[in-house]
N, C-alpha and C positions, 0 to 999 in steps of 0.2 A: 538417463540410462538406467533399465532396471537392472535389478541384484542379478540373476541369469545372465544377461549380455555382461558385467563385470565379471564375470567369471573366466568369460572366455579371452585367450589370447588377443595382443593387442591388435593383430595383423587382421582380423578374425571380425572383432568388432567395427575396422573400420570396412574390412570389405563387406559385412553387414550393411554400412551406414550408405556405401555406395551401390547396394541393388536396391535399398530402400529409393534412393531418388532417382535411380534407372525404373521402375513400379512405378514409381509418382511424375515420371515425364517430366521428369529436371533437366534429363539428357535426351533428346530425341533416337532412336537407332541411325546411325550411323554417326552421330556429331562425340565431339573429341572430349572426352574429359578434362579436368584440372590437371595443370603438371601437377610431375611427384615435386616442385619445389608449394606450389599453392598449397597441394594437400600436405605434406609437413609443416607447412605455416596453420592450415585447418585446424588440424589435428595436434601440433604441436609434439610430434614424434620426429623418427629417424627415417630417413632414404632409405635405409631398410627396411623397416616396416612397411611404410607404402609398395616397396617394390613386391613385397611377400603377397601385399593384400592386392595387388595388381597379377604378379602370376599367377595366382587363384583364378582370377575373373577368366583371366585371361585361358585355362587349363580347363575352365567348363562350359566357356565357350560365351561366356557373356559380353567381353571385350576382347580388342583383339591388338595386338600390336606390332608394330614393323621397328626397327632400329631406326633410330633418326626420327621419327613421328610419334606423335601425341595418342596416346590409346584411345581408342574411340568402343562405343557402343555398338555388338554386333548388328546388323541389319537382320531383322526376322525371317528364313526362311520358310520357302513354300510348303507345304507338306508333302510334297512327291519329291524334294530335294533334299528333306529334314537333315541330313548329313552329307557330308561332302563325299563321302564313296560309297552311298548307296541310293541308286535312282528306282523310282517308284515310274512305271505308267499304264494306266488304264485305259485299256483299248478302245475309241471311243470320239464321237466330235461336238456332243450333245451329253454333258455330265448330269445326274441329276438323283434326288433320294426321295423315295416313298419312305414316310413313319407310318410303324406301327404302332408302335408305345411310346408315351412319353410319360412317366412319372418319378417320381421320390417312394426310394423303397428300402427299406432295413432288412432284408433278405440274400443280396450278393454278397455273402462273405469275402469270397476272392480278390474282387474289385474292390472294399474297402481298403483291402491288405494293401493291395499294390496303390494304393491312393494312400496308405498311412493313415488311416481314419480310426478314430476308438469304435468301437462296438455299438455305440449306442446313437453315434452319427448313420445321416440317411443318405445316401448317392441318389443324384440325377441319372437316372438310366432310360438312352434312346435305341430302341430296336428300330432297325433298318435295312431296308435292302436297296444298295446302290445301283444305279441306271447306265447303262451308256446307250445313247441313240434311243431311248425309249424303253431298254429291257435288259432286264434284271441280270447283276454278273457277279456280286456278291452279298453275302447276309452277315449282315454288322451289328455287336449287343458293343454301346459305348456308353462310357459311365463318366461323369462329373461329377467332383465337389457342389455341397450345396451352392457354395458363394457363384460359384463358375455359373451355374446354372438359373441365377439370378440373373446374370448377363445374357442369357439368351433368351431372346421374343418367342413365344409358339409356333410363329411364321418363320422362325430364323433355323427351327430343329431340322428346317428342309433343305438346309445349305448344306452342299457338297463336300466343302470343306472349313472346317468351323475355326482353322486359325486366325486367319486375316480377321476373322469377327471378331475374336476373343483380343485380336492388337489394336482393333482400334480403343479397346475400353483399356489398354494397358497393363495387360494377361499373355507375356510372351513364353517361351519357351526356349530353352538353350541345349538340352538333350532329349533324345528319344530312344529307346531301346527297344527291339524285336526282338521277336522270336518265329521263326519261318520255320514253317514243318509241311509235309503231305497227311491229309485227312480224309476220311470216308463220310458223301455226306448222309444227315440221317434224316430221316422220313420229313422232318417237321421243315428245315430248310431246302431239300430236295423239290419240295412242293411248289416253295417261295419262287425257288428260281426254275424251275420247269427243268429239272433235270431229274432223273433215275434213281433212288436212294442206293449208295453206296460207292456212286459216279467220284473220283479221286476231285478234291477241295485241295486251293492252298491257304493254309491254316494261318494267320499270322497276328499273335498277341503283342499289343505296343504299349508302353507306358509314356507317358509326355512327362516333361520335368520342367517346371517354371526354373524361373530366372532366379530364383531364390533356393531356388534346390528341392522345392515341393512340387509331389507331383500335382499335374492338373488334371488328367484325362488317362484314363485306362480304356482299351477297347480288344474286343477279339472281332476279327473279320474273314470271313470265308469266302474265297476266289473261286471262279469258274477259272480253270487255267489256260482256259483258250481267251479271256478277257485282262491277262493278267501277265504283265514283264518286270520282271528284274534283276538290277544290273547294278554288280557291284567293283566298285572301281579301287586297284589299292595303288598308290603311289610311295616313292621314297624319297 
């Protein structure tokens, strides 16, 4: 264990030690963890501590538990379902992504920030404009970590939606965060997708957040609003 990991609390380190081997595909998504009696024998701690280091998991969405059963590893959601009350659908029965760019660039400020990157680290940046049925419905600038970007084939930049890709290399994700606004679009993506520059976009900037709590993937995406629903569900 290094000197940094002893530092931190002890609930802290072990929930560390348990997304380490959720990453490493110790635990499949959906399959059940150790009891908290096995992981006290592990670890050699208190039923407190593991319970601390399991409502964490549990609170960011990693694992999940019911009374009466054994925590289990969330199962990955879709990206049009990323969160349980807010549905994503794009109008359409033939999904599909034209690239325009694909390279490693030290110039997106913005996108390092919200990726947590020092300054002198490069983002994977894919320019895109997404398809349905053939034709263009919005213009997408998406950024990955180098490592991430490792993970995807040249031929894979064309996938619709690049989670399921990044799960099978064992690159999940446990939160997403938006931001949903109305935008005017301007000449350069007006072009892209055949509409009028200043024609009303819906705007919507998303951050992805691994399993670890780091993000993976930052993107800004611009909707034709006639190609575009969403629906947000609250319950109590």
């Amino acid at each position: 264990m290094s000197k940094n990991q002893r530092k931190l609390p002890l609930y802290v380190q072990i929930k560390n030690k348990l997304v380490t081997n959720i990453k490493e595909g110790v635990w499949k998504p959906g399959d059940p963890i150790p009891s908290e009696s096995q992981l006290m024998e592990q670890f050699n701690v208190s039923r407190t501590t593991i319970r601390q280091a399991i409502r964490d998991l549990s609170q960011t969405g990693i694992v999940e538990t019911r009374r009466g059963m054994p925590a289990r590893t969330r199962q990955a959601p879709a990206e049009d379902s990323a969160n349980h009350g807010i549905i994503h659908h794009e109008s359409g029965n033939d999904m599909g992504v034209t690239v325009l760019r694909a390279e490693l660039t030290n110039t997106h400020f913005l996108a390092k920030a919200n990726l947590e990157l020092d300054d002198s680290e490069e983002v994977y940046f894919l320019e895109r404009i997404r398809l349905a049925d053939g034709k263009p419905i919005a213009y997408q600038q998406l950024f990955v970590p180098e490592y991430i970007r490792e993970l995807i084939k040249p031929s894979e930049s064309e996938i619709f939606d690049i989670f399921p890709l990044l799960g099978k290399h064992g690159v999940n994700f446990s939160t997403i965060k938006e931001n949903v606004s109305a935008a005017n679009a301007e000449r350069y993506e007006a072009d892209l997708l055949g509409i009028i520059p200043g024609e009303a976009l819906i705007d919507i900037f998303r951050t992805t957040i691994g399993i670890d709590g780091r993000p993976i993937e930052y993107s800004r995406t611009r909707y034709k609003p006639e190609s575009f629903n969403y629906r947000v569900e609250i319950g109590r």
